[in-house]
C-alpha positions as CSV (number, residue, x, y, z in Angstrom):
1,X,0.0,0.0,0.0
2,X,2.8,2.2,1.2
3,X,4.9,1.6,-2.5
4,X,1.3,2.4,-4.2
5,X,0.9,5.8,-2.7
6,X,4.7,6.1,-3.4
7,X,4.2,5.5,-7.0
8,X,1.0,7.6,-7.5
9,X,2.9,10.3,-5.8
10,X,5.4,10.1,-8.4
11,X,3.2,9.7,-11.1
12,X,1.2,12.9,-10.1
13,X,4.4,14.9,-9.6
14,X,5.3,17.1,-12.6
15,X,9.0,16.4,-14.0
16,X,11.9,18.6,-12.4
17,X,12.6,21.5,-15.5
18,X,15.9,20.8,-17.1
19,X,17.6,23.4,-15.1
20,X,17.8,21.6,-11.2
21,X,20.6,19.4,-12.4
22,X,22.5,22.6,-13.5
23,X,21.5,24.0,-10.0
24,X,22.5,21.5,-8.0
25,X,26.0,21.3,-9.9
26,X,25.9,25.0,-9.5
27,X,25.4,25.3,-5.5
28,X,27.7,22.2,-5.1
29,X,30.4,23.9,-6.7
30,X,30.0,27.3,-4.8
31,X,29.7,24.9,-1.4
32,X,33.3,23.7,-2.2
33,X,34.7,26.9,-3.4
34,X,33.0,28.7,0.2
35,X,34.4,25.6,1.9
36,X,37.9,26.2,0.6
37,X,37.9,29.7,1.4
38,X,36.1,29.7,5.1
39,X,39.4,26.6,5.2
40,X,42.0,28.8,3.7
41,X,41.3,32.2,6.5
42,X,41.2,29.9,9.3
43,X,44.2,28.9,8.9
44,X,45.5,32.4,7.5
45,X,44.5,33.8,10.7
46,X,44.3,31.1,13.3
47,X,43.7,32.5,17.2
48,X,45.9,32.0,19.6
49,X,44.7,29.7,22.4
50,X,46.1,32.4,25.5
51,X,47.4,29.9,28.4
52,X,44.9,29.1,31.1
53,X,46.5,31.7,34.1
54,X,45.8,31.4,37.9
55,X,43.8,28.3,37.5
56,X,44.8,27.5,41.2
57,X,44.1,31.3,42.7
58,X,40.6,30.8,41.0
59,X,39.7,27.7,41.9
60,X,40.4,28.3,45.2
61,X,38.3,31.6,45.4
62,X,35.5,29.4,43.9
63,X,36.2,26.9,46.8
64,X,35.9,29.7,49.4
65,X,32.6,31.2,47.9
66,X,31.2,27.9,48.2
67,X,32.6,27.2,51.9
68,X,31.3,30.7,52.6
69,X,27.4,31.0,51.0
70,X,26.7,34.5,51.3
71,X,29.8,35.7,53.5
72,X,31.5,36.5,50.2
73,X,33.7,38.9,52.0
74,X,35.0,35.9,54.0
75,X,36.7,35.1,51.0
76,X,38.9,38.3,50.6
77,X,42.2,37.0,50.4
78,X,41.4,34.5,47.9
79,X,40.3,37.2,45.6
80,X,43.0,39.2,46.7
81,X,45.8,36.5,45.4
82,X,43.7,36.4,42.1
83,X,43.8,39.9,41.2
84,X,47.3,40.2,41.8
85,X,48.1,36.6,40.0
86,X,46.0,37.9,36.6
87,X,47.5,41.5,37.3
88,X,51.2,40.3,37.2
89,X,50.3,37.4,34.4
90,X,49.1,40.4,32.4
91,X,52.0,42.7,32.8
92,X,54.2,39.5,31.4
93,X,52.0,38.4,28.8
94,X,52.4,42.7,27.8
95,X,56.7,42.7,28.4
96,X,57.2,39.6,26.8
97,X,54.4,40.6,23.4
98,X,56.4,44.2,23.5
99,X,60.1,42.4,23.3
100,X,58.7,40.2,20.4
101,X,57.5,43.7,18.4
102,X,61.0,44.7,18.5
């Protein structure tokens, strides 16, 4: 039953115009040529993945915060050592990008 609605589907169904082959070769071949490009830029201009910094500092902030569920300020030497451990991981990242510029 299912191949005989199929088939009367079909037969009902007006004949594709001549031009959807020349479409489809027409799209595929802008898909590959968009596919080579969006390829080629990546890697033209890849990002840098920046290190992961102070991943200890943080996590332990985040450990205090959760010890200490609203008493944030309980946890003000944590946040203390991460400011200054992003601070002075900044000012590096800044010498050493300045002595590469050189």
């Amino acid at each position: 039953m299912v191949s005989f609605i199929r088939w009367l589907v079909a037969a009902q169904s007006p004949p594709p115009p001549p031009y959807t082959h020349a479409c489809a070769r027409l799209q595929e071949s802008y898909s590959q040529e968009f596919n080579a490009k969006v390829q080629e830029l990546s890697t033209r201009f890849r990002l840098k993945q920046n290190p992961v910094v102070c991943q200890d500092v943080q996590n332990s902030v985040l450990q205090c915060y959760q010890n200490n569920p609203g008493r944030s300020l309980n946890c003000n030497e944590q946040v203390r050592a991460f400011v200054q451990c992003v601070e002075t991981s900044r000012l590096n990242y800044l010498a050493s990008s300045a002595k590469r510029n050189q």
